[in-house]
N, C-alpha and C positions, 0 to 999 in steps of 0.2 A: 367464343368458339365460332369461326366461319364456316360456311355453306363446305367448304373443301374439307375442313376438319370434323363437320357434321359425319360427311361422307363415309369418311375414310375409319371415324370409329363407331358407326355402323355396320358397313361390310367386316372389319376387323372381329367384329363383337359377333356377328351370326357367322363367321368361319371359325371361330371358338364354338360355337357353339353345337353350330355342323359337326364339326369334326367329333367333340365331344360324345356326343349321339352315335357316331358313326362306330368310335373307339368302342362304345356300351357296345353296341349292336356286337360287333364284332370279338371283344374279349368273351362277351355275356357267356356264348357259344361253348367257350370252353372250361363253365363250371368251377374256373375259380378268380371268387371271389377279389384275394387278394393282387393277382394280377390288373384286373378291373377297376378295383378302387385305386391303385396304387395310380394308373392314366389318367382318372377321373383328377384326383388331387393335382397332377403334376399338373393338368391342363390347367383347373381351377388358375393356380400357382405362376405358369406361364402367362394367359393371360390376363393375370394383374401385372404381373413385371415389364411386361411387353407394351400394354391396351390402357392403365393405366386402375383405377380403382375403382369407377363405376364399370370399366370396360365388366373384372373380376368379380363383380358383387352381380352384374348382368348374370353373366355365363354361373354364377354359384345359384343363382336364383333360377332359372330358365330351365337348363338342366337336367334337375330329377325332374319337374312337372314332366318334360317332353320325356324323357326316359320311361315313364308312367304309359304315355299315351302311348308310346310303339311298344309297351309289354315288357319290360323291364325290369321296370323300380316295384318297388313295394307294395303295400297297402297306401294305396291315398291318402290316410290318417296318419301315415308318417311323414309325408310328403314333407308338410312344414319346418318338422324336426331335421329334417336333411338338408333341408335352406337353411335352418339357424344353424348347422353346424357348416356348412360351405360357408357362412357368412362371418361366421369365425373363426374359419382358418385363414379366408380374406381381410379380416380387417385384423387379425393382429400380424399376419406376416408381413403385409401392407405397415402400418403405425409403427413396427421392430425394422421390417428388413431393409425401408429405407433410411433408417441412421445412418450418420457419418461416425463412424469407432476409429479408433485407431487401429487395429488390423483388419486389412482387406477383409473378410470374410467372415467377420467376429458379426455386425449383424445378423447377415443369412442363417448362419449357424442358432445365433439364438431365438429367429424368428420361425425358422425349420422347426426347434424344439418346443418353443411355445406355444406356435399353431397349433401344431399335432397335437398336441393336448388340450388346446382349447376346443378343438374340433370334437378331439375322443369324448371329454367330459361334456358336450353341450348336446352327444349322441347320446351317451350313456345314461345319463341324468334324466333325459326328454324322454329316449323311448326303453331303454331297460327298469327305468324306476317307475316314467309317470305312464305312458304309454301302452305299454304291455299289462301293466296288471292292474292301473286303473281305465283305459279306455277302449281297450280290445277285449278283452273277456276271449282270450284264447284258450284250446286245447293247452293243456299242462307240456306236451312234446313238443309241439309250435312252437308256444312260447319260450320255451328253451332254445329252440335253434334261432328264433328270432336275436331272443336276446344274446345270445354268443356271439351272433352276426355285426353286432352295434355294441359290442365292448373292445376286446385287445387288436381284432384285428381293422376296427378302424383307426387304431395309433400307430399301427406297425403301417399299414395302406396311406396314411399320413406322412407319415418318416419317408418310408419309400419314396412315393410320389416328389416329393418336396427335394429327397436327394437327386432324384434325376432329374427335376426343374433343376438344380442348382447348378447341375454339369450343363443341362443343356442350353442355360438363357445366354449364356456370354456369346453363342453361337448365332442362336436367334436373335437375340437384337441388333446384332450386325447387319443380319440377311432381311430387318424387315424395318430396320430405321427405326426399333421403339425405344422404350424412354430406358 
């Protein structure tokens, strides 16, 4: 990679990242969730398709931390679990989406569905099973709402997400020369 290519998926990578932050900031506001997460994923989603696989595993990493510090994201001791789950919806729609199949669309489709669930189970698994009730030692109603939080509707904010990347990348990598 040269000094130009350096550059170029640097700025790329913290305008995802920007934006990312910016979107939280701004859905956060209106209290639900699944609008929220559904921008979060598509972004995730976007730029890997666009920025490339470290670009997507950056911005899946980076993130919740910064989401954390402007008042956002969670308990810190989830933090992790929200990287291993943005890290598995990048790297399996990344390893699925870009096959060559024989119909146009047959990839995305099953890396759409795949992620989404690799992302929901590596949530579910992490903080509804180990997290919650062996490492937080939450009020019995938190923990409820927590755990609600990090089960269906992070498949449904998945799906979502993932289908408006799908509408919107043939557009964006027009308009921004990515891969």
């Amino acid at each position: 990679m040269n000094i130009k290519s350096k550059v170029l998926w640097t700025t790329r990578t913290a305008v995802f990242i920007a934006l990312l932050v910016i979107l939280q900031m701004a859905t956060a506001s209106l209290g639900n969730t699944i609008v929220t997460g559904s921008i979060v994923n598509m972004m995730l989603i976007v730029s890997l398709m666009t920025c490339g696989l470290s670009s997507g595993l950056s911005v899946a990493v980076v993130s919740p931390i910064m989401a954390k510090i402007i008042g956002i994201g969670p308990f810190w001791s989830l933090i992790p679990f929200i990287i291993a789950g943005n890290i598995a919806l990048i790297s399996v729609w990344h390893f699925i989406g870009n096959r060559k199949m024989e119909r146009k669309h047959t990839a995305a489709i099953v890396a759409l569905i795949c992620a989404a669930i690799a992302k929901f189970l590596v949530l579910y698994i992490g903080i509804v099973r180990i997290a919650i009730p062996i490492l937080l030692g939450l009020p019995e109603q938190q923990a409820v709402v927590i755990s609600y939080m990090f089960s269906m509707p992070q498949l449904i904010t998945a799906l979502i997400g993932g289908i408006i990347a799908f509408i919107l990348l043939p557009t964006l990598k027009k308009a921004i020369g990515g891969r």
